[in-house]
N, C-alpha and C positions, 0 to 999 in steps of 0.2 A: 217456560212450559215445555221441557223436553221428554217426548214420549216417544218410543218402540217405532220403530217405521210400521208405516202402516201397508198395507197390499196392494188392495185391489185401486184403480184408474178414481174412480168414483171417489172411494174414499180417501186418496191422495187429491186430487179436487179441493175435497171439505177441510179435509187438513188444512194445503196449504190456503186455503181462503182464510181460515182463521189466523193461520201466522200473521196473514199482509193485514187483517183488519186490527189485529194486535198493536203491531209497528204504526200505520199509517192511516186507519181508522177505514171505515167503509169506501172511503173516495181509492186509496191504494189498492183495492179488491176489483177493479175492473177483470172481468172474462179474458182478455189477453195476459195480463199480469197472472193470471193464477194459473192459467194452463202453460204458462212460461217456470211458475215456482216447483208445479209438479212435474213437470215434464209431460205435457199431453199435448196430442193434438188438439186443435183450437175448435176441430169442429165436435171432439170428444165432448164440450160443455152443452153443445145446445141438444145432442143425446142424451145428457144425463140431467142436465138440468133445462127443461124447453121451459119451466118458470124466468130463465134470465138469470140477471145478480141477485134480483130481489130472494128467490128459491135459495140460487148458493150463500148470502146471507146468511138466510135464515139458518139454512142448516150449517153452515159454520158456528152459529151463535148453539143450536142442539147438541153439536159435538162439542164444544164450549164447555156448555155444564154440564153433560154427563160428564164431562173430565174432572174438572172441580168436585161434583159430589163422587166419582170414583175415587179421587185421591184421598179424601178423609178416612176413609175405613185404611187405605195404604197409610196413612199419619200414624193414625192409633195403632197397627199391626207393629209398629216402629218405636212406637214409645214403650218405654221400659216399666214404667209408670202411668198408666193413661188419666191424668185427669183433665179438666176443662182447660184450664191456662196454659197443661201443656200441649195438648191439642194444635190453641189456636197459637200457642210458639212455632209451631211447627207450621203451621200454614204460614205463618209471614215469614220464616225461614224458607220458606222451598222463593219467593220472592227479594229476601237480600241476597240468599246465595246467586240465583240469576244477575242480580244486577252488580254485587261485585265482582261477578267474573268474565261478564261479555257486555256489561255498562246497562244503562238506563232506557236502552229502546223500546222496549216491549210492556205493553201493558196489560188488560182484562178484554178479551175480543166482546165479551159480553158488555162492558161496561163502556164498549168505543162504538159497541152498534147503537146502544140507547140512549149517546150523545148526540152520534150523525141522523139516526134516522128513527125513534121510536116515534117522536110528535107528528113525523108525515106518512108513515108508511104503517098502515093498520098490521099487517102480519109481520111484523119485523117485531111490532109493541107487542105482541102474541108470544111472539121466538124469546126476548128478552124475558120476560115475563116468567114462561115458565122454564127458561136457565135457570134465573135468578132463584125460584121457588122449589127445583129439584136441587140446588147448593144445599139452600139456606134447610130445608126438611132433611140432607144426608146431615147436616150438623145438628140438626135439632134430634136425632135420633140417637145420634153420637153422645149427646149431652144426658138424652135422657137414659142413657146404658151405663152413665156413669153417675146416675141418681140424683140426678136435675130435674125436680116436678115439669112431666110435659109443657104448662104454659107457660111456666117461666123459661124454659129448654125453646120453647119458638121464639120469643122474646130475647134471648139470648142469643141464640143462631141469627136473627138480623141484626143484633148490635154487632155479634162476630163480622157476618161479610160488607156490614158499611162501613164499620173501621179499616178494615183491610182496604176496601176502595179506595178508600178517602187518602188511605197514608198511599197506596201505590202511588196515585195520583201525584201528591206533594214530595213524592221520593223523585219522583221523573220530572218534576218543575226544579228540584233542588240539585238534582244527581247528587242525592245523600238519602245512605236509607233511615237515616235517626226516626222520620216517622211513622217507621214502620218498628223502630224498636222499642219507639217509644208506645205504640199502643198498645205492644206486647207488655211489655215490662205493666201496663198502667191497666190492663184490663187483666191478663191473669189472676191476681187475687179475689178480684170479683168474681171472675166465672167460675173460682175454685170454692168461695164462700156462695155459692147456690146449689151446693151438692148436698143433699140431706141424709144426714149420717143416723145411721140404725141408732138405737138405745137412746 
């Protein structure tokens, strides 16, 4: 998940809180650790965020998915051809290229927060919740501009990002990305036989 540096103190914060919950899950996200990844002073956290970890969290988990559904509209700007299958080619590609080129440590910040902490922490299950649902609506939008009937186009957008979870996952328990090439390769034709063709 390599993005633009970002600016301001604050949002270097949120950044790097999502990196370390990416790598090491919300226990690696302690307030020392992330004003060490950014570079801030330690008292710059309980200024910006006087919620605590629970606050930086969460809003690592918000910057989280806005990125994910920012990146879809950047996928299709990139395909030469946009259909469904290449799309979501392209989403579990921006994921093996990561991982064969700097290996298997990084995961879904969204998907390591609502491991560690959705069942105890009510606002965290809030944060997660609507990542997951601002992803899963940029792909479901995506599908339906390329003439995917809307409710099969929502239905499709969560089979997209729970395969992608699932194979991330089995790609970092294997350090191999086959399951991530394999859902590509095994759902493309499907998502491409839900386009309904004029005439």
């Amino acid at each position: 998940m390599t993005v633009p540096p970002v600016r301001g103190p604050r949002e270097r914060m949120v950044f790097s809180a999502a990196q370390l919950i990416r790598r090491g899950g919300v226990a690696a996200a302690g307030m020392r650790e992330v004003a060490a990844h950014a570079g801030a002073p330690r008292g710059s956290l309980q200024h910006y965020f006087p919620g605590g970890k629970e606050q930086l969290v969460n809003e690592a988990v918000g910057w989280a998915g806005r990125y994910a559904a920012r990146r879809v509209s950047r996928f299709l700007a990139a395909l030469p051809e946009p259909t469904p299958g290449a799309l979501f080619a392209a989403m579990v590609r921006q994921w093996t290229q990561e991982y064969e080129a700097a290996g298997f440590e990084g995961g879904c910040p969204v998907a390591a927060a609502t491991v560690d902490c959705a069942q105890s922490t009510a606002s965290t299950r809030e944060a997660v919740t609507a990542a997951f649902e601002g992803w899963t609506g940029a792909v479901a939008d995506a599908l339906t501009d390329m003439g995917v009937p809307r409710g099969r186009a929502d239905s499709l957008a969560t089979l997209m990002i729970s395969s992608l979870e699932g194979a991330i996952l089995m790609a970092r328990a294997r350090h191999d990305v086959r399951p991530l090439t394999t859902v590509s390769a095994e759902l493309g034709p499907l998502l491409d036989a839900a386009v309904q063709r004029d005439g």
